[in-house]
C-alpha positions in Angstrom: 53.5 92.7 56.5 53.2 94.9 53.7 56.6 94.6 52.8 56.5 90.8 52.7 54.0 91.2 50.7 55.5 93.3 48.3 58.2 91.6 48.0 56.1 88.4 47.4 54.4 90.3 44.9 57.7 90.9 42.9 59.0 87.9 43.5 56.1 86.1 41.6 55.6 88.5 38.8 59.7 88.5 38.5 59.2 83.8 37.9 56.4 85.0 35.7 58.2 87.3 33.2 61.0 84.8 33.5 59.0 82.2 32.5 57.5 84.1 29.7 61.0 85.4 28.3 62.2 81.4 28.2 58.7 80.6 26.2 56.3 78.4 26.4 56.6 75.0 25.3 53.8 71.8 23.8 54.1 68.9 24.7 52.8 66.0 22.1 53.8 62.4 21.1 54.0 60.2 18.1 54.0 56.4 17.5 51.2 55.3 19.6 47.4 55.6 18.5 46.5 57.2 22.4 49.3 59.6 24.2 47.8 58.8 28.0 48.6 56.2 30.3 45.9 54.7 30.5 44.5 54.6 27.1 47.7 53.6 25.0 48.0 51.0 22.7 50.5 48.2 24.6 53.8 47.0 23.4 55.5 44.6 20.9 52.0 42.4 20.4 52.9 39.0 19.1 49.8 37.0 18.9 46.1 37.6 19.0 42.5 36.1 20.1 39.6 37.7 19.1 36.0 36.7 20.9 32.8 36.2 19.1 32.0 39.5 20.3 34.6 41.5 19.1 37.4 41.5 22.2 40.8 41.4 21.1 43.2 39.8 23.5 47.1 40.3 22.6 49.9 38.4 24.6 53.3 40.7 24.5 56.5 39.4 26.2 56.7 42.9 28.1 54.7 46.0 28.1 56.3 48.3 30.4 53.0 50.0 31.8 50.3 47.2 30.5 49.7 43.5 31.6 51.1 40.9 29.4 47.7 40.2 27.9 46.0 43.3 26.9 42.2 44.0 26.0 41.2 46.0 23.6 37.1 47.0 22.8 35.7 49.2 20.0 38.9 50.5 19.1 40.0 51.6 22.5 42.1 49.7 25.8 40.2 48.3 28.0 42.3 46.9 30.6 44.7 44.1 30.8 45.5 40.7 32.0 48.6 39.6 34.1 51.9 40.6 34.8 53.7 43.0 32.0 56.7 40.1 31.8 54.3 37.5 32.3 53.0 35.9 28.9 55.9 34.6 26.4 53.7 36.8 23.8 54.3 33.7 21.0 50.5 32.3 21.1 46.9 32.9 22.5 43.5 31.7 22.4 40.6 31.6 24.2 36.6 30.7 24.6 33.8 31.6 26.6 35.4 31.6 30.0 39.0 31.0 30.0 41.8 32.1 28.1 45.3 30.2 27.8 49.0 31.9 26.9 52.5 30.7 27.0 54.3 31.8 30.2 57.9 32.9 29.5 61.2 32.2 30.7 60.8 33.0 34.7 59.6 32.1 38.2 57.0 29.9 38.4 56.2 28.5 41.9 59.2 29.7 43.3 61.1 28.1 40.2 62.5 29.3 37.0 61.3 27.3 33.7 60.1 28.0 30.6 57.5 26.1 28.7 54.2 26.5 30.6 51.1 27.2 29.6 48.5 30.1 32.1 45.3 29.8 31.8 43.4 33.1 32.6 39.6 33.7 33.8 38.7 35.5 31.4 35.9 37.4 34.1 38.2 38.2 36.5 41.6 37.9 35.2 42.9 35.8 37.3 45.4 33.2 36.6 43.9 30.0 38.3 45.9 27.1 36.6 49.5 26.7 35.0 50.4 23.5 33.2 53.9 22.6 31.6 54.1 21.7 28.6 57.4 21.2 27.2 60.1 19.4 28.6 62.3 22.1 27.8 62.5 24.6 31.1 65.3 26.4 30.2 64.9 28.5 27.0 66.0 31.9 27.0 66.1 33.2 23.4 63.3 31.3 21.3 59.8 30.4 21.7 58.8 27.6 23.4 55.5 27.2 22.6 54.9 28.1 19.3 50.7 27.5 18.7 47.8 27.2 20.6 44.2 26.9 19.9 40.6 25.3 21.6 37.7 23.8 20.0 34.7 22.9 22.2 36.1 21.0 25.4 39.6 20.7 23.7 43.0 22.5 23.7 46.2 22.1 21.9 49.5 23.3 22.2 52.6 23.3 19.8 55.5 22.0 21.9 58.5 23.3 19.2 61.4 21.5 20.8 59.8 18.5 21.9 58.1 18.2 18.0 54.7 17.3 19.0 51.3 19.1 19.6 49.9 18.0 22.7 45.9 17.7 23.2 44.4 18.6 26.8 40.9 18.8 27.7 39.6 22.2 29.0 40.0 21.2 32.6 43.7 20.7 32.6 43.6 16.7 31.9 46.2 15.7 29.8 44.9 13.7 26.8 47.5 12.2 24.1 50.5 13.7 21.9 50.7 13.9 18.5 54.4 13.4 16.8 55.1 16.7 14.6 58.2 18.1 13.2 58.9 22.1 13.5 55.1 23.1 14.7 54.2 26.3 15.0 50.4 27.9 14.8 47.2 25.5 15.4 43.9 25.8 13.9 41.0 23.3 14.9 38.2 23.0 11.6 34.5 22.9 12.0 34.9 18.8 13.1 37.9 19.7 15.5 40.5 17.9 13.0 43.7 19.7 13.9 45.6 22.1 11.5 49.2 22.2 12.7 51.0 24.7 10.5 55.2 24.1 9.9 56.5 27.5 8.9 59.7 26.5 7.2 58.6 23.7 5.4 55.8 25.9 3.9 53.2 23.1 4.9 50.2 22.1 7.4 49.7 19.0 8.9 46.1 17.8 10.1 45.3 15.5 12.7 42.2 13.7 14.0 41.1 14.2 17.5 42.7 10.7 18.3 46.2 11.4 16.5 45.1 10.1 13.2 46.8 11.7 10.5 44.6 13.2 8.1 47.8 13.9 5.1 49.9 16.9 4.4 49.1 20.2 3.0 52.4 21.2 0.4 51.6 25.1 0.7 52.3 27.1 -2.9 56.2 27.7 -2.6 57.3 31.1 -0.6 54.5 30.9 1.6 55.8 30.5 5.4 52.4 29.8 7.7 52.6 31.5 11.0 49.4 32.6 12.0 45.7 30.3 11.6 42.7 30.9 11.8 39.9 28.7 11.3 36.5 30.7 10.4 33.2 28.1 11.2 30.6 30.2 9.2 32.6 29.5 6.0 34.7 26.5 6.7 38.0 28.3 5.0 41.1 28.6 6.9 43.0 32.1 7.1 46.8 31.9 6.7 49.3 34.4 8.0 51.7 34.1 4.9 55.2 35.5 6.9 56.9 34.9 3.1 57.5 37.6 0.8 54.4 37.6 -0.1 53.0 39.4 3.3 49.4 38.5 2.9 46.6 36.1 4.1 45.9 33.1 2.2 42.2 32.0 2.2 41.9 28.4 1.5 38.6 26.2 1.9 39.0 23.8 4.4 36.7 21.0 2.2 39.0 20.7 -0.1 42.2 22.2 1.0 42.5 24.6 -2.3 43.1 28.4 -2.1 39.9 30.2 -2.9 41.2 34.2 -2.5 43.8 36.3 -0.2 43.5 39.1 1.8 46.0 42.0 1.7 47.8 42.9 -0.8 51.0 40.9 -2.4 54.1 42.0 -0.8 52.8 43.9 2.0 54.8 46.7 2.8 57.2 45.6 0.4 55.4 46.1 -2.6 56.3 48.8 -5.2 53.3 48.9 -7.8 50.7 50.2 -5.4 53.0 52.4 -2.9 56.8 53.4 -2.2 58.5 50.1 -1.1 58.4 49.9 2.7 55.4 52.0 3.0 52.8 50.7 5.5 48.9 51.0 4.3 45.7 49.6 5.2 46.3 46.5 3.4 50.0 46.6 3.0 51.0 44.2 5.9 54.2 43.2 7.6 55.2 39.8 9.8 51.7 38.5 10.4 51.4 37.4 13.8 47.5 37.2 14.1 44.1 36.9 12.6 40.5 36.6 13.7 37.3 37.0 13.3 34.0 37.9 15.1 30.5 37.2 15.1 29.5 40.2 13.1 32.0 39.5 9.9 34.7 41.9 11.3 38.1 40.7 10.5 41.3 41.4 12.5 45.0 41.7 11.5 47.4 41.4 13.9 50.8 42.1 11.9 53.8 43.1 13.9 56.7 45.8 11.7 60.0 44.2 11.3 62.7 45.0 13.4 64.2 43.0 16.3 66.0 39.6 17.5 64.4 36.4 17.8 61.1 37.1 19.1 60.6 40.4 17.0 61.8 42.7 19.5 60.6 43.7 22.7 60.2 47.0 20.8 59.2 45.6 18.1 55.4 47.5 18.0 52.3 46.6 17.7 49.9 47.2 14.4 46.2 45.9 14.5 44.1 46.5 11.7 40.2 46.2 12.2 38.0 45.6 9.0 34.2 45.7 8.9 32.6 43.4 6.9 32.7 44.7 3.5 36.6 44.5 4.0 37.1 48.1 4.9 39.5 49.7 7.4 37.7 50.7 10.3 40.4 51.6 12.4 44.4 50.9 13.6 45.6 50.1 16.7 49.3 51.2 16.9 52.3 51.1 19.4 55.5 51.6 17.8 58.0 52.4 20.3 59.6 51.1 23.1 63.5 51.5 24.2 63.9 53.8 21.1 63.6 57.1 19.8 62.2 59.0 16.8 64.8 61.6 15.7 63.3 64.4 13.4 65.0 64.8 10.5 66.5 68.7 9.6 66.3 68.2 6.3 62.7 67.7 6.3 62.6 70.6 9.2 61.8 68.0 11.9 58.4 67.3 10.1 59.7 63.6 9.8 61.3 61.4 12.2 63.3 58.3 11.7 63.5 55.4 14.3 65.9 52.6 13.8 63.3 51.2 11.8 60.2 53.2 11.2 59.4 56.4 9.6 56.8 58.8 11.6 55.4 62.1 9.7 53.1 64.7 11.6 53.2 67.4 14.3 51.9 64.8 17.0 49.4 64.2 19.4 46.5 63.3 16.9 48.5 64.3 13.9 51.4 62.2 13.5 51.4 59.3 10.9 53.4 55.8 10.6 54.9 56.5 6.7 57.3 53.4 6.6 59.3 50.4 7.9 62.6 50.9 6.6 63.7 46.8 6.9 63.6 44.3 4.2 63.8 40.9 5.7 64.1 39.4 1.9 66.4 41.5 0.3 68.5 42.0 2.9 68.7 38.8 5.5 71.9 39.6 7.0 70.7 43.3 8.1 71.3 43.4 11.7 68.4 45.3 12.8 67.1 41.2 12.5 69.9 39.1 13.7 70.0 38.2 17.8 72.7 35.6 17.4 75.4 38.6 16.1 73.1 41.3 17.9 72.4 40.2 20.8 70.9 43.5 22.1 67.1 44.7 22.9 66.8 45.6 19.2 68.6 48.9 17.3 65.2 50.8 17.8 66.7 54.3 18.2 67.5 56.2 15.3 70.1 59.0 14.4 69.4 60.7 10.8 72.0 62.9 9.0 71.1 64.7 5.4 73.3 66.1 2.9 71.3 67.3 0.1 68.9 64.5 -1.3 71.1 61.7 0.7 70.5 60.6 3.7 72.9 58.5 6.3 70.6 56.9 9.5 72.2 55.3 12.5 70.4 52.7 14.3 71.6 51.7 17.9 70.6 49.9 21.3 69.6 51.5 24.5 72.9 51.8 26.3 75.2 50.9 23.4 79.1 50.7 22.6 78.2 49.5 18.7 76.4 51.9 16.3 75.1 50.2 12.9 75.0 52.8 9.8 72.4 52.7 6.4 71.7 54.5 3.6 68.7 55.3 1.5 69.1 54.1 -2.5 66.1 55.5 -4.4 65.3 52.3 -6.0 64.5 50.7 -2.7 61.9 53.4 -1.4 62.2 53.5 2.0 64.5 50.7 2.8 67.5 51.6 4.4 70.0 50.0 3.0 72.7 48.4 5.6 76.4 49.4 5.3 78.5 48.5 8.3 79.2 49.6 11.7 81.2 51.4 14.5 83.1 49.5 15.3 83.9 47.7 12.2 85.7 47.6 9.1 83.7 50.6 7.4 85.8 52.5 9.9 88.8 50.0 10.5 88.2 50.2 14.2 87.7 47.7 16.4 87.9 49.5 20.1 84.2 49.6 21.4 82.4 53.0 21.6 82.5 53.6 24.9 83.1 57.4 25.1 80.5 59.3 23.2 79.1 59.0 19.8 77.6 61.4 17.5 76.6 61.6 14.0 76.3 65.2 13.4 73.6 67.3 10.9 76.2 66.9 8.3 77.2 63.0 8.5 80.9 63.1 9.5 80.8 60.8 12.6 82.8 61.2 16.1 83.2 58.9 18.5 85.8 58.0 21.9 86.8 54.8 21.4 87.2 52.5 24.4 90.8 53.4 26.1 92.0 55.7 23.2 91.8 58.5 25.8 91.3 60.3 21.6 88.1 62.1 20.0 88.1 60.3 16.7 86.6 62.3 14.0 85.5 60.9 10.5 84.6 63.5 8.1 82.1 62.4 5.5 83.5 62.6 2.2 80.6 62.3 -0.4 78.0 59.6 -1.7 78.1 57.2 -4.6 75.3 57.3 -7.2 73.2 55.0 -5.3 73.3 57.3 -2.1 75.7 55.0 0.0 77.9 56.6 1.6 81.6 56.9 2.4 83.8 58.6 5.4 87.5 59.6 5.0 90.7 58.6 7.5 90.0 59.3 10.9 91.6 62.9 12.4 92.4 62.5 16.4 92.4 64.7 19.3 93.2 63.9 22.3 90.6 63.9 24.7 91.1 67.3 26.9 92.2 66.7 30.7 89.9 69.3 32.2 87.2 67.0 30.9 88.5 63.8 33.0 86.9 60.8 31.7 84.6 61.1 28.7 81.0 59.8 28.2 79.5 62.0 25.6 80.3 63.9 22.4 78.1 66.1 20.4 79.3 69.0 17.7 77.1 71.1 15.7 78.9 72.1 12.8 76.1 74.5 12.2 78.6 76.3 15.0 81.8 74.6 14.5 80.4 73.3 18.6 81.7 70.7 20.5 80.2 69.5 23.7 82.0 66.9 25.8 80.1 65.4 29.0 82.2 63.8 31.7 81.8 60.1 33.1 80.5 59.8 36.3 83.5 60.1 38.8 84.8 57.3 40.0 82.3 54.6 38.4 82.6 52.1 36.3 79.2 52.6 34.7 80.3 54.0 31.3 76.9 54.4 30.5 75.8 57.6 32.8 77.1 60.9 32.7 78.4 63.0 35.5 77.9 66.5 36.5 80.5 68.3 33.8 79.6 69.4 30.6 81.8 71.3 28.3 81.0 73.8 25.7 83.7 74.3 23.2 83.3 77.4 20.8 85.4 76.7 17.4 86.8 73.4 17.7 87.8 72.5 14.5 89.0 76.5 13.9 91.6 75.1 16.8 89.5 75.7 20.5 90.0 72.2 22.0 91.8 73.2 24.9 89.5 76.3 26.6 86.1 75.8 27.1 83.2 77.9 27.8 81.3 78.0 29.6 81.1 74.4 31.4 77.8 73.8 32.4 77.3 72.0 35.8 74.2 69.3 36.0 72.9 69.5 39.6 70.3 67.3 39.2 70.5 63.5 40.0 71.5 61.0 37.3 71.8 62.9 33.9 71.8 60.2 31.4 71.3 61.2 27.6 72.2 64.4 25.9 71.4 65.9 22.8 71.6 69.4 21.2 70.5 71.9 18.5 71.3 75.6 17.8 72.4 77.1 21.1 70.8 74.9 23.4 71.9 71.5 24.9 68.9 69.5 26.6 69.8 66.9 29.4 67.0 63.9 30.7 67.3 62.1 33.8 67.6 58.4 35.3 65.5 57.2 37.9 64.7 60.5 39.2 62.3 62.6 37.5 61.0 63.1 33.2 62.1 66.5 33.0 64.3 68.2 30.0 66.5 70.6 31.2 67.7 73.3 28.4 70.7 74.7 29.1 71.7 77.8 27.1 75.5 77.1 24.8 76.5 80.6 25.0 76.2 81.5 28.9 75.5 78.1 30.3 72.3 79.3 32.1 69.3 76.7 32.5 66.7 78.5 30.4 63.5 76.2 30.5 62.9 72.8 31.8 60.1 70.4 30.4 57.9 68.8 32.2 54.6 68.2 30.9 52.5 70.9 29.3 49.7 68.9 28.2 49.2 65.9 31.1 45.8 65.3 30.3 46.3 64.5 26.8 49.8 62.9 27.2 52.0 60.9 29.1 55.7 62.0 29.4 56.8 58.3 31.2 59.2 58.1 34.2 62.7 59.1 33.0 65.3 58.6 30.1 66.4 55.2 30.3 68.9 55.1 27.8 72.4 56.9 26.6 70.4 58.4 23.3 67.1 58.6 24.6 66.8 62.4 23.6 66.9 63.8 19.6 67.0 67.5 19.0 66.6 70.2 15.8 66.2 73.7 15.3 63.9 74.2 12.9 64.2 76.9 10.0 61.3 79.6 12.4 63.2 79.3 15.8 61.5 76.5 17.1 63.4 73.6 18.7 61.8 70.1 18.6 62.8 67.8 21.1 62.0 64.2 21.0 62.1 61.8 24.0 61.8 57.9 24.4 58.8 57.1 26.5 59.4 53.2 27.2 56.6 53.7 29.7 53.4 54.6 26.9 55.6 53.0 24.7 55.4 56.2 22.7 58.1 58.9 21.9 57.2 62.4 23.5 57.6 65.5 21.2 58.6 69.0 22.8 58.3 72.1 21.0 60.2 74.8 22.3 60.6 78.7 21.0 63.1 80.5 23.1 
């Protein structure tokens, strides 16, 4: 017995010093306002209702963790309301008992439509009636409903393809249609005239009760109305002004003139009071929602750009809450979901870049949204924005490369075989500026990317282009005086045999590293990895043939990989959360991550996506490691000293 003992004894003091000779690691997020479960901020918001009291309601087309409608109180969740793919996330209102959303695209009474309206108990949550109000049941890719709003025993809902609003009483009946072309938000005034707002034309239309037009309102030209709200104590009508003057038009509902604005002109995009693209308390984005309560707080519902048709469904969430003297109070944020932040070496990892935003901090309760890095006006045809030639969840995760002042960021999909490439031109702040893609004629390929990508530290760009069986290698060859970029003629190696079918490619240069990871065997999911990893020691010096050592995954459905200094660090699929770091040199597993901090922070399920993992060695030892978390729609931020 003693001996067990003893050797017990060694055994745990031997895992001990183990453990303390790999280091300990933290364990923090960024780009959500809460890191937990149950207390983050839920995904991709796209419209709001706010109660007299103060309750904000937000309809989302899918929060992975959350309901579909979620509640927030005094600056905090509290709770949620239906299924997370449940509400089409376009348009919600509410009153004293019941609230009504848009249903997307799915089954509804054992059938799939579109074009339905839920109406909520507001109490209870419980969906207890579901009305359809367009003809159109089979919409995919746009909104269906585009407005919705209630006054007294009245509610009214934009039907955009069928171009009419139609009026039902609070009880479900059905009461009359009213012809309108291109309707979007609604509004009912203090008499419960209807305010039918048609974004493209720049105009509102108002209706009486019983269809009666009440004349046209020619908005001042720019200004695209998507979100209304009608405030009874003053009789002036809010307008979500989605032109490129990113603000809220005030105007007084008597006489239909513009009495003052909220926010300041050009949003995010303006230069004179901030750094183009720089978010701010009053610097707004895509207005999706406004409201107000009964104590003269003011609510800004205004999603960041970024995303196909319906803004992404990682397109974020940013809700600003004003008291009534017009001053911040506080900011609801949730800015990830399917994407990554990847920190930035140049800045020693103390900035990351999504394929969109810009996050500064350490994390946990220091971490900062800096910028959105996507000018819808300037540049239309950027395809962070287009679903009809992207037809992806949204190029969310991010890639950044820095040589000298310039910078070269890569935004991409979750399991990808197209990677689209920007630059950074001083005069535009923090714009990136878009410059082409892989595949594409920047790079006069057309084969898909279908065996690794990588845009190492330095900029040159690898890739394995679909059924090349080749490592293609484009070395970066300088920067024009406006910080774009170029690449010289591709140099080709052919992919080594002992390697078998390729899924991954990473080099450090730092090292002159390569690191190949092998397809799974015998699938045809391109997208996974198997259990072979290579490490090649001087590959451009002329090692592509011998590697060492190869590092053998044994756990269960390895799916991104990324790497920094001499580690490589592997996440998982369906299995488990955990970062394994594998040392370059000998190969060993040296640490794996798991959670460090659970009570503060909420690591999600898995990696569920080929680049779901960023890493850098920063200039004291440390390694940060960042992590997508489409769970908390958060990323997670590991810090690591070996």
């Amino acid at each position: 017995m003693k001996r067990i003992c003893a050797a017990l004894l060694v055994a745990v003091l031997s895992a001990a010093i183990a453990s303390e000779c790999q280091g300990q690691y933290t364990t923090d997020w960024i780009a959500n306002t809460f890191g937990t479960n149950a207390t983050h901020v839920g995904n991709a918001a796209r419209s709001m209702w706010v109660a007299p009291e103060g309750t904000i309601y937000t309809a989302s087309m899918w929060d992975e963790n959350e309901g579909g409608i979620a509640i927030y109180k005094n600056g905090a969740n509290a709770g949620s309301i239906g299924a997370h793919g449940e509400p089409q996330g376009s348009a919600i209102t509410g009153n004293a008992t019941y609230l009504w959303a848009p249903r997307q695209f799915g089954r509804v009474n054992g059938v799939f439509v579109n074009g339905s309206v839920f109406r909520y108990i507001r109490a209870t949550g419980v969906n207890d009636q579901q009305i359809q109000v367009s003809a159109d049941t089979t919409e995919r890719r746009a909104d269906v409903i585009t407005g919705i709003a209630t006054w007294g025993q009245y509610w009214a809902a934009s039907d955009h393809p069928g171009n009419r609003v139609r009026l039902y009483k609070t009880d479900g009946t059905w009461v009359l249609d009213i012809p309108v072309t291109d309707p979007g938000a609604i509004a009912f005034d203090r008499n419960g005239n209807l305010v039918i707002a048609q974004e493209t034309e720049g105009a509102l239309q108002r209706f009486k009760l019983s269809g009666q037009s009440l004349g046209t309102v020619t908005l001042a030209a720019g200004v695209q109305p998507h979100a209304l709200y009608f405030d009874p104590t003053t009789q002036y009508l809010w307008i979500g002004d989605v032109g490129p003057d990113q603000q809220v038009k005030i105007y007084d509902t008597r006489t239909y003139t513009q009495v003052s604005t909220f926010g300041i002109k050009g949003g995010y995009l303006d230069a004179t009071t901030g750094t183009k693209g720089q978010v701010g308390s009053l610097r707004f984005a895509r207005i999706d929602g406004i409201g107000r309560d009964s104590a003269g707080n003011t609510y800004i519902l205004s999603q960041p750009w970024g995303g196909s048709w319906d803004n992404g469904r990682t397109g974020g969430t940013d809700i600003y809450a004003y008291g009534s003297t017009g001053a911040l109070k506080y900011r609801l944020l949730a800015l990830n979901f399917e994407a990554i932040g990847a920190p930035d070496p140049a800045a020693d990892a103390g900035i990351f870049y999504s394929g969109v935003n810009v996050y500064s901090g350490t994390g946990g309760a220091n971490w900062s949204f800096v910028a959105n890095t996507v000018d819808p006006f300037t540049y239309p045809d950027d395809q962070r924005l287009n679903s009809t030639t992207y037809p992806g969840r949204g190029l969310h995760f991010g890639m950044i490369a820095s040589a000298g002042t310039n910078r070269v960021l890569v935004a991409t999909d979750q399991n990808p075989d197209g990677f689209y490439f920007f630059h950074f031109d001083p005069a535009q702040g923090y714009i990136a500026v878009p410059d082409g893609a892989l595949p594409g004629t920047q790079f006069n390929a057309t084969a898909r990317v279908r065996n690794g990508f990588c845009l190492d530290s330095r900029g040159d760009v690898w890739a394995g282009l679909d059924k090349t069986n080749q490592i293609w290698h484009w070395p970066l060859t300088g920067f024009d005086a406006n910080g774009k970029p170029s690449w010289g003629a591709p140099l080709t190696v052919a992919t080594p045999a002992s390697i078998g079918d390729l899924s991954r490619i990473i080099y450090l240069p730092e090292s002159d590293t390569m690191i190949l990871g092998q397809r799974i065997t015998g699938s045809t999911d391109w997208t996974g990895i198997g259990t072979r990893v290579e490490v090649y020691h001087g590959w451009l010096a002329g090692n592509t043939t011998n590697p060492n050592p190869v590092i053998t995954l044994s756990s269960a459905n390895p799916k991104s990989l990324t790497a920094a200094g001499n580690y490589l660090f592997v996440g998982y699929v369906h299995t488990v959360p955990n970062i394994d770091a594998f040392n370059l040199t000998s190969g060993s597993l040296d640490n794996t991550f798991t959670n460090s901090n659970p009570s503060n922070v909420y690591v999600g399920n898995d990696v569920d996506s080929m680049y779901g993992l960023r890493s850098v060695l920063r200039s004291n030892g440390e390694y940060v490691v960042t992590k997508d978390d489409y769970n908390g729609t958060s990323i997670v931020v590991y810090r690591w000293t070996p």
